[in-house]
N, C-alpha and C positions, 0 to 999 in steps of 0.2 A: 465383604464385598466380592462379586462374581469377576472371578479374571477375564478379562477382554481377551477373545479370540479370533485370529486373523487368518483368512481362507489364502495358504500361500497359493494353491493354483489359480486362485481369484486374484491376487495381488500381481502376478507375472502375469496372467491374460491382459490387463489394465495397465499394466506400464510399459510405456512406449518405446520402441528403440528403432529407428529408421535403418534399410539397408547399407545406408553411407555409414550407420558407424560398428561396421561389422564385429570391430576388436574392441570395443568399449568393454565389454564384460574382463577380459584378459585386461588393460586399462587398469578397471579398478582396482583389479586383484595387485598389479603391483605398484598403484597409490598405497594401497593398506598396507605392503609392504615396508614402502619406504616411510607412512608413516608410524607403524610397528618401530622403526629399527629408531625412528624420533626418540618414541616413548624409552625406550633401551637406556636412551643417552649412551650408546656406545659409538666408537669411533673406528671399528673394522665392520661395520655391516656392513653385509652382502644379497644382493639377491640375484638367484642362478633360475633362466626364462628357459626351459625345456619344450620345443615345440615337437610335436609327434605327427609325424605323416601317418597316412594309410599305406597299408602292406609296406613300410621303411625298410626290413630286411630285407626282401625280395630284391625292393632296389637297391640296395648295399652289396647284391651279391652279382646283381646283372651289370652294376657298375663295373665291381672286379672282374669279375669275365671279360667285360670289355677291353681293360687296361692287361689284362695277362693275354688274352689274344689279339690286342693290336688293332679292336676293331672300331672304328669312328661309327658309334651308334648314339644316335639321337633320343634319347631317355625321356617316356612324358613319367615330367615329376610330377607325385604324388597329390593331393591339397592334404593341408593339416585336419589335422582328426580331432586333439586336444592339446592343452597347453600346461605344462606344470609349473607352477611357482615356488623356489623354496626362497629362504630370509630368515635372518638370526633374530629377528625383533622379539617382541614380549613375549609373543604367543598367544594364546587363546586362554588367557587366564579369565578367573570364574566372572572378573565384572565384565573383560570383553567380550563374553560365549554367552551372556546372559544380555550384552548390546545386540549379537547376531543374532538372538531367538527372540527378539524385540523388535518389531516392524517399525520403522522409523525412528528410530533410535535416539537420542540427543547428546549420548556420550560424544561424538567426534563434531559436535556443531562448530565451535570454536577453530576445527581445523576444517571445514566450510564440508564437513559429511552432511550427505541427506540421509542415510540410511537405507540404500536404495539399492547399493551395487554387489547385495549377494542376489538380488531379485534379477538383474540383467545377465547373472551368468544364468540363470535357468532360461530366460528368456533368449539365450543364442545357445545354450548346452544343453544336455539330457541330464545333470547334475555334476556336482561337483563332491570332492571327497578331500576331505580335511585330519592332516596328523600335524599334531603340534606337540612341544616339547620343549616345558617352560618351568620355573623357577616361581612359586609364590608360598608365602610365610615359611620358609627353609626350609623347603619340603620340595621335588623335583616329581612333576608331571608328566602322563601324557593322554594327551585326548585327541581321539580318531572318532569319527562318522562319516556318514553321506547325508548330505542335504538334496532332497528334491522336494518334487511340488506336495510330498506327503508331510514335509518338514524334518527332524533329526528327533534321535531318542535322546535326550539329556538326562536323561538318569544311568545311561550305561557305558558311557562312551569316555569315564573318568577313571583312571588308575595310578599309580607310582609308577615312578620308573628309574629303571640305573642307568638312565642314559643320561650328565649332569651337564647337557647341552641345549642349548637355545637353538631350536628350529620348528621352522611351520613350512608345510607345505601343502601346497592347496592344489589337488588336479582338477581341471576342466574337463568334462568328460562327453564325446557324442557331441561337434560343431554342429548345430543344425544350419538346413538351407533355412531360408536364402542366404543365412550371415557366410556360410560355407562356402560358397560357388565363388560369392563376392571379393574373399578372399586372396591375396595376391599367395603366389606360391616360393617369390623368393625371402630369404630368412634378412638379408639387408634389406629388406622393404620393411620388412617387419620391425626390424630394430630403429631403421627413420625415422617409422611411425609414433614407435616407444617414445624418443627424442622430441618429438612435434608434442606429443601429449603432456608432456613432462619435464618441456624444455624450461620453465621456470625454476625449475628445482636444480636444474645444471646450470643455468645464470647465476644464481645466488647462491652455486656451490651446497646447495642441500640436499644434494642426490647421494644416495649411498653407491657404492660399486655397481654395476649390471652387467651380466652375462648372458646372452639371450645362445643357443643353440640348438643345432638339431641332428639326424645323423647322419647326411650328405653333405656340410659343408664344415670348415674353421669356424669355432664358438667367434664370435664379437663382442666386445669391451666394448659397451657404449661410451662410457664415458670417455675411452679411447679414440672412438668414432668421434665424438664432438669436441675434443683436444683438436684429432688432426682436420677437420673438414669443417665447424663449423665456428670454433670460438672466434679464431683470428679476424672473422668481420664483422665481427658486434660493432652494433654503437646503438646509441637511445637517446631518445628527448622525450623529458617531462613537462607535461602541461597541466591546465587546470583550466576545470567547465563550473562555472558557477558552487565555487571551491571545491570544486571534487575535484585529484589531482590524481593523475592517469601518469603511466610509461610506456611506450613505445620501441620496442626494442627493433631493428633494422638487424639483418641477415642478409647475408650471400651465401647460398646454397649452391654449392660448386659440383655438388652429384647428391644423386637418389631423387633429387627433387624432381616434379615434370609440369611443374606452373609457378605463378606467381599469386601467393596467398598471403590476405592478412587474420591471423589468429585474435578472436577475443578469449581470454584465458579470465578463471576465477580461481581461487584458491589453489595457487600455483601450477595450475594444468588447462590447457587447452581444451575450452567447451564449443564455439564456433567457428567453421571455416568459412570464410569470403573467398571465391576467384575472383583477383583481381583484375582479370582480361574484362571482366563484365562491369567494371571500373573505370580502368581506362583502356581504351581502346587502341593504344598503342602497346600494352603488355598483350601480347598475344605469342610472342616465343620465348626462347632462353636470348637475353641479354647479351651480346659478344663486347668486351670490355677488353678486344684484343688479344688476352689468350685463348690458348687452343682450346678450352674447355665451357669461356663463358658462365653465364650464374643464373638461377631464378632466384628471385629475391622474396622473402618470407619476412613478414611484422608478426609480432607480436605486443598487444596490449595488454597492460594489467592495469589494476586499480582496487581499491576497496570498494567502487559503487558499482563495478563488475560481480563482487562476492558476493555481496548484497542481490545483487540482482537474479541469481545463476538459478534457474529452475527447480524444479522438485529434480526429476530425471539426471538431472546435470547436464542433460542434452541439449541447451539453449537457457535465454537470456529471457527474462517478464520486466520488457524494458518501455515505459508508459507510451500511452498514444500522442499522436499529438493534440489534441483537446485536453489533454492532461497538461502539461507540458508548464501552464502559465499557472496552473490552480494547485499543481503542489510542487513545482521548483522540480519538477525531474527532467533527465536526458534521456535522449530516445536514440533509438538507433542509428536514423539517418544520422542527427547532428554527429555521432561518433564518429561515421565513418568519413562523413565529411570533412572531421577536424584530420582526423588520421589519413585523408589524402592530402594536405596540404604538408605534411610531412613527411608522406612518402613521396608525394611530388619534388621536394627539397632536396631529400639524400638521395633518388635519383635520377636529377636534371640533368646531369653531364650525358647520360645514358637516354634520358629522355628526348633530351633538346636535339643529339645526331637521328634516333631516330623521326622525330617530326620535321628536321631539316629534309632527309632521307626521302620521305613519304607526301611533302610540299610540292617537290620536284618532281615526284609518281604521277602524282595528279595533274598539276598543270601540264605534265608533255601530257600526258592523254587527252585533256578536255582540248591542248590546242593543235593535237593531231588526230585525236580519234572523236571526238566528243563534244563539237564548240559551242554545241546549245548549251551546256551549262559556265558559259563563260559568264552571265551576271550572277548568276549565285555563285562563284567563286569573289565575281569583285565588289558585290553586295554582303555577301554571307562569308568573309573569308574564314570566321570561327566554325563553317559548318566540317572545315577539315578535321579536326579535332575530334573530331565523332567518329571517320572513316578509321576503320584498322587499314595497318602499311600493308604490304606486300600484297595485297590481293590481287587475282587474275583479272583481267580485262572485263568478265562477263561482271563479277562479283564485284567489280569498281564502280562500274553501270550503275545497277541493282544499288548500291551504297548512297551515290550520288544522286539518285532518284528519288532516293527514302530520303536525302537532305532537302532535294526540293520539294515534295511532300507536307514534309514539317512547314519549311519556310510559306507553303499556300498555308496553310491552317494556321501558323500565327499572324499571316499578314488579315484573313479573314476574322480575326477575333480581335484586330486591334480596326478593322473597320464595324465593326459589331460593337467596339466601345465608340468608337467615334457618333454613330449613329445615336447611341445612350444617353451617352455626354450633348447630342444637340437636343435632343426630348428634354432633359433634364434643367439644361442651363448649367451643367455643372462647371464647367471652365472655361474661362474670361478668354475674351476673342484673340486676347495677344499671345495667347495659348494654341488655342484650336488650331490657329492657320497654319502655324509650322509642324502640328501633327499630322493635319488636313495632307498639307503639301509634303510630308516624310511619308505618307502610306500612301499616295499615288503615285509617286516615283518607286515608291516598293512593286506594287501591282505590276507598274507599268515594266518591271525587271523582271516579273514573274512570268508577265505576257510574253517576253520576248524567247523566254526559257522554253514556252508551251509551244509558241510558234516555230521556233528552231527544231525541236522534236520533228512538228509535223514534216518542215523542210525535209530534215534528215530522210524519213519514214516513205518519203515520196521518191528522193532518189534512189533507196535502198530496193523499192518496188521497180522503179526504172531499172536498175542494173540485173534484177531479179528476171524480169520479162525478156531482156537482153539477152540474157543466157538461156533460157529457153526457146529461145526463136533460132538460136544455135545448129547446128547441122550436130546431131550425135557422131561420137566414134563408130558406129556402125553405118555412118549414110545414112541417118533416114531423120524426122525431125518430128518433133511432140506433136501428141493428137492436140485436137483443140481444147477439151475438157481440162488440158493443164495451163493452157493459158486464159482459157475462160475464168482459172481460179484462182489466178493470181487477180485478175481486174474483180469477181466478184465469185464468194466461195458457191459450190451448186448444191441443187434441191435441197435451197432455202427462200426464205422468204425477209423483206426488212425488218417484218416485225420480228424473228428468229436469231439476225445478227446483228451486232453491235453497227455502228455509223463507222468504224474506223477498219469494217474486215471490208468495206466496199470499196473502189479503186477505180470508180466509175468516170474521175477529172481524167483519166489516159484518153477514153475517147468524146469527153465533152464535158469542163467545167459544169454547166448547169443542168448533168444528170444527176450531180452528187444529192440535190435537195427533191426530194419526191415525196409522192403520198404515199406510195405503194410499191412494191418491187418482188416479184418471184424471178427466180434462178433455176432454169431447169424443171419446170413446174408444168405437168399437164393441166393442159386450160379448164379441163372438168373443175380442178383442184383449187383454182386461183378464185379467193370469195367476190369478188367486185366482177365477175361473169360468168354467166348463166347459160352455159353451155356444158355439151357432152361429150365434147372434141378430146381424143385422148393426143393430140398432138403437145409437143414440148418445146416450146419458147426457150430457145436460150436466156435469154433477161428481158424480159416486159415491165414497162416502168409506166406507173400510172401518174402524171401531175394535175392535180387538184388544178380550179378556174382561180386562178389568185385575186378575182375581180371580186369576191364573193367570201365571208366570213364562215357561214356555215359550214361544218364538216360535212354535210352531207350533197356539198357542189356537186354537179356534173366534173368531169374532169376536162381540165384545158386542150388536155395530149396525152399521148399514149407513144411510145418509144419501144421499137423490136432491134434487137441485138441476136445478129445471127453469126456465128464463131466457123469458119473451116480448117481444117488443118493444114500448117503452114506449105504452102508449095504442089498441094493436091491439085491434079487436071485432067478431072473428070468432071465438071463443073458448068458443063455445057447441056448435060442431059435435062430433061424435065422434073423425069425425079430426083435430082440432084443438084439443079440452077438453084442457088441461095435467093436470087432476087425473086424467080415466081414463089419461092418459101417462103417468103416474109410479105407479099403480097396475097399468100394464101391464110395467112394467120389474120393479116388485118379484113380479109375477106370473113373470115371465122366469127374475129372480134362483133364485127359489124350485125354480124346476122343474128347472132344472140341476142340475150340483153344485158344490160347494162343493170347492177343489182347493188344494195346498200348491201352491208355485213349482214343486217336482220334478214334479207329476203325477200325487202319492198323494190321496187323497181327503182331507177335514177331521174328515167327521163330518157328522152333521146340522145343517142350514141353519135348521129352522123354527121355533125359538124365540129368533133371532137377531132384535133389535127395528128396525124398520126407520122411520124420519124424513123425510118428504118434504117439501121448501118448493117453494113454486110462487111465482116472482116476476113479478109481473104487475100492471100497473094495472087497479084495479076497475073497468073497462067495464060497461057492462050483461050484455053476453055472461058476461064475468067473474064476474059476479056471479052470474047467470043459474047459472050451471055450479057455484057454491059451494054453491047451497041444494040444486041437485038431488043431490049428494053428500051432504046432511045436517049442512054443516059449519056453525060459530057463529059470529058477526060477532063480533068483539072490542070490546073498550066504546070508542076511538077512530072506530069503524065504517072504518077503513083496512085489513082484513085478516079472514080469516076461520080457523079451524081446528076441530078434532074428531082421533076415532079412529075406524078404518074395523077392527067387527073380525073381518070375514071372511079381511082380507088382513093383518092384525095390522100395520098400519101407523099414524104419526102423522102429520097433515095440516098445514100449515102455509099459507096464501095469504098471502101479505107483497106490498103496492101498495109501489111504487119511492118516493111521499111518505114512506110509513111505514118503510121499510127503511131511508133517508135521515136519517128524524129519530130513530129510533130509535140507530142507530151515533153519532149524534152526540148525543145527551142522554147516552148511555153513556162518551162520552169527553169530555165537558164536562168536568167536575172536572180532567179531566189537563191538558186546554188553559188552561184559567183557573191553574190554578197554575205551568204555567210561562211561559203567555203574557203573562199576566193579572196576576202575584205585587203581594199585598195589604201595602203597604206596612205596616201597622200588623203583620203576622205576622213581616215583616224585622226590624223592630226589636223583638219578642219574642223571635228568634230568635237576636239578637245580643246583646240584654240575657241570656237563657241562656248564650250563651258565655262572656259573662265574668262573671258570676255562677260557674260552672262554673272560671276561670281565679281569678276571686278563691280560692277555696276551695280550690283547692292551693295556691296562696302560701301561704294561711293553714294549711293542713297541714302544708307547708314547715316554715313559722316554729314549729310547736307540736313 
């Protein structure tokens, strides 16, 4: 029979290893270690972790110059180059050298090996170089090679030796990027790491000694590291999922850690990371538990239907779908982590519960100082807090809160989408329907008030906006009009160009905001519904459709010119500068053209189309000057003038910036006071109604 041959560069292009797990290849090498020194059955194994910088002398020697000349220099260390492994175990005796040059192996199944983890040191190294020095049929070895993607020579790399010691040591050689870059560069991070990967094996005290160092800092005792920093806060709960029984180990990570993660572990090593901040949304920092240093907190799971499950790579879990789920009794991963937050929920509620107390209180002072349109989704939806992470800034609490009311429209939408179903159907008996009936329009109707309060908000915000522009600058002088043109509506644009919510058109007359048409700053050649070649530019021209008439292609009712000056200007009297012959010259313009569909066909006759003119402008003398020569009539405020001009069948409007200003806002008073302002004595008329309204069904109930 032909020996089956395995293309190793083909094998390492094909097996996967993601940037997140930079050190998995290093990983392996001392799983195999500590499971080498297993097979040993000896009871002083050791394995010593030699990590090697780039140019390391150089910096050993720039250090000491530092320290002999006194000088506070800031050193960029190095990133590691390679990693050595040594360990007393078996060694690389003939069955386990003849496992390594066996691509998938089955020797180590038992101890949940795939076979896989000489293929991932190539896959983040440029090879690796192995001396070993072992003991089999009383005879003393030693066999050294390099394995790369060309494979090893196994017929030459075997000899005696009088060395009658148990060692192996495997270098990593040439870190490639990206695993290289990604790399952290201090040697405690590394050793963490170690601990995270292989923290089961120090639970159940089946770790052999670890020494991990390098040649800028103190070697580390791992197992010393998890003596003093991580044993003292174990604790674990065992459960079971459709007899498969699981452990959970619970941790407090008091340093090195920089989140809160829970581990699924197979074969006593750490194969997937969970952040649990994307969990729960109240892990978002270190835990402060009162002392000065606080904790992130780390799970680990284990189980047998984890081993079972654990990938070819060891990189993850082939944990069944859910359509699987009923047809062969498996667990999926959601239900894991589901079960596994009710038990991290448990061991940290004390911690939990100050921070949601904490974060309750964040929220409502904002919503009831900064924010009160979301006051029914709080007393509607109070579980939507739950979602929000604590501490966030003002903008980012917004944002939070909005994505809750979001949600909250799309489920109230999908449960009037069942209702609608359910009445085609007949699927649920009437003493059913009416209380769902009646739960999702009181939902809507808390939704509505949420959407309404926005807008309130949205309007005063624009008021106080305008406010401050209409302002006298530090330098004396005050905004042209193009800035306040753009706050009421943005320029050279068109309706169909902007949304309905960038126009601000209710500041000078509720019933501009609904139109057919609208250019901003638009020479008249350019606007399609007229057939002219006037290069003159309309501040805002509003076309209103005949609302008498269904067809889109009405003549239009009215036509509206909005002419802007610059606040406090007086020069306003001249000819080519009177706003009122201005906007008397445009509806002269309108007039004379024609009146045109989108297509290009004509409308109809233009001249009994009524046409609205406001001229916003501070009453200067010129100002004023220019109202009377037009004939128009001071308003009983004396802030404004108007008439009807009816040669040009126009209606005239002069609005001063004070009176345009106070007007928008006496007009939305009422809205601001009620929900800015809410008069305690109507709250509690309003709640005595409710339950007046709740008594009287009980007592219906009862009758």
């Amino acid at each position: 029979m032909a020996e089956f041959i395995t293309d190793i560069k083909g094998k390492v292009k094909n097996t996967h290893l993601p940037e997140s797990k930079y050190l998995w290849a290093l990983f392996e090498s001392i799983v195999n270690s500590i499971q080498s020194i297993e097979d040993a059955s000896i009871s002083d194994g050791y394995i010593d972790v030699y990590a090697q910088r780039a140019n390391a002398e150089q910096l050993k020697w720039d250090m000491l110059n530092a320290q002999i000349n006194r000088e506070n220099i800031k050193l960029e260390i190095a990133e590691f180059e390679s990693f050595t492994v040594t360990d007393n175990g078996v060694g690389f005796t003939q069955e386990n050298y003849k496992s390594f040059i066996t691509a998938e192996s089955s020797l180590k199944w038992e101890k949940g090996g795939k076979g896989i983890g000489r293929f991932l040191w190539l896959k983040a190294f440029e090879n690796a170089t192995i001396e070993s020095s072992f003991e089999e049929n009383g005879q003393w070895y030693k066999r050294d090679f390099t394995f790369t993607t060309k494979g090893t020579a196994p017929d030459e790399n075997l000899s005696q030796s009088d060395q009658q010691e148990r060692k192996t040591t495997i270098t990593l050689n040439g870190f490639k990027n990206p695993y290289r870059s990604k790399c952290q560069k201090s040697l405690e991070i590394i050793a963490r790491k170690i601990i995270e990967h292989c923290l089961v094996y120090f639970l159940l005290d089946k770790c052999p000694r670890i020494v991990i160092r390098d040649d800028l800092s103190d070697p580390i005792d791992l197992y010393q590291y998890y003596n003093e920093k991580i044993r003292d806060s174990l604790h674990q709960d065992h459960f079971t999922i459709d007899s498969k029984q699981f452990i959970i180990y619970h941790i407090k990570m008091l340093e090195g850690a920089t989140a809160h993660e829970l581990h699924l572990c197979a074969n006593d090593r750490e194969v997937r990371t969970i952040q649990l901040n994307r969990v729960f949304p109240n892990l978002q920092r270190k835990i402060t538990d009162g002392t000065d240093t606080g904790f992130y907190y780390y799970a680990y799971m284990t189980g047998a239907y984890l081993d079972e499950r654990v990938n070819y790579s060891r990189i993850g879990f082939d944990f069944a779908h859910e359509d699987q789920v009923e047809l062969d009794n498996e667990i999926t991963e959601t239900e894991l982590i589901e079960l596994a937050k009710e038990y991290i929920s448990d061991y940290l509620k004390e911690y939990m519960d100050d921070i949601n107390t904490r974060k309750e209180k964040r929220v409502y002072d904002y919503v009831d100082h900064i924010q009160p349109q979301y006051r029914p989704l709080l007393n509607q939806r109070p579980e939507a807090i739950a979602e929000i992470k604590p501490e966030l800034s003002d903008n980012d609490l917004e944002l939070a809160l909005h994505e809750q009311l979001l949600k909250w429209d799309m489920d109230a939408k999908q449960r009037g989408v069942d209702i609608k179903s359910n009445m085609a159907d007949n699927g649920v008996p009437a003493d059913e329907f009416m209380p769902r009936f009646e739960a999702y329009c009181k939902e809507v109707s808390a939704i509505s008030k949420v959407s309404l309060s926005e807008y309130i908000i949205r309007r005063r915000v624009i008021l106080d906006l305008l406010e401050i522009a209409l302002e006298k600058q530090s330098d004396g002088t005050y905004m042209n009009e193009e800035q306040v043109h753009s706050i009421i509506c943005p320029l050279r644009y068109t309706s169909d160009e902007v949304n309905f919510d960038e126009m601000n058109l209710w500041i000078i007359n509720e019933r501009l905001a609904y139109h057919r048409f609208l250019a901003s700053d638009k020479q008249m050649r350019a606007i399609p519904y007229l057939d002219s070649r006037s290069q003159k530019e309309m501040d805002i021209v509003i076309f209103d459709e005949a609302f008498a008439f269904s067809d889109r292609d009405n003549p239009f009712n009215s036509i509206t010119i909005v002419e802007f000056k610059k606040p406090f200007r007086n020069d306003l009297a001249r000819r080519d500068t009177d706003p009122i012959d201005q906007v008397l010259g445009y509806v002269e313009d309108i007039k004379s053209g024609k009146q045109t569909k989108a297509n290009g066909r004509p409308f109809g006759n233009i001249q009994n189309a009524a046409f609205y003119c406001y001229v916003i402008a501070d009453l200067t003398d010129t100002m004023r000057k220019s109202a009377k020569r037009a004939t128009l009539t001071l308003t009983p405020d004396g802030e404004g003038y108007f008439g009807y001009n009816q040669n040009y069948g126009a209606y005239i409007e002069v609005i001063s910036y004070e009176k345009l200003l106070k007007d928008a806002q006496d007009r939305n008073r009422i809205l601001f006071d009620k929900l800015l302002k809410p008069n305690p004595r109507e709250i509690v008329t309003e709640l005595e109604r409710d339950n007046t309204a709740i008594s009287l069904d009980k007592g219906a109930e009862l009758v």
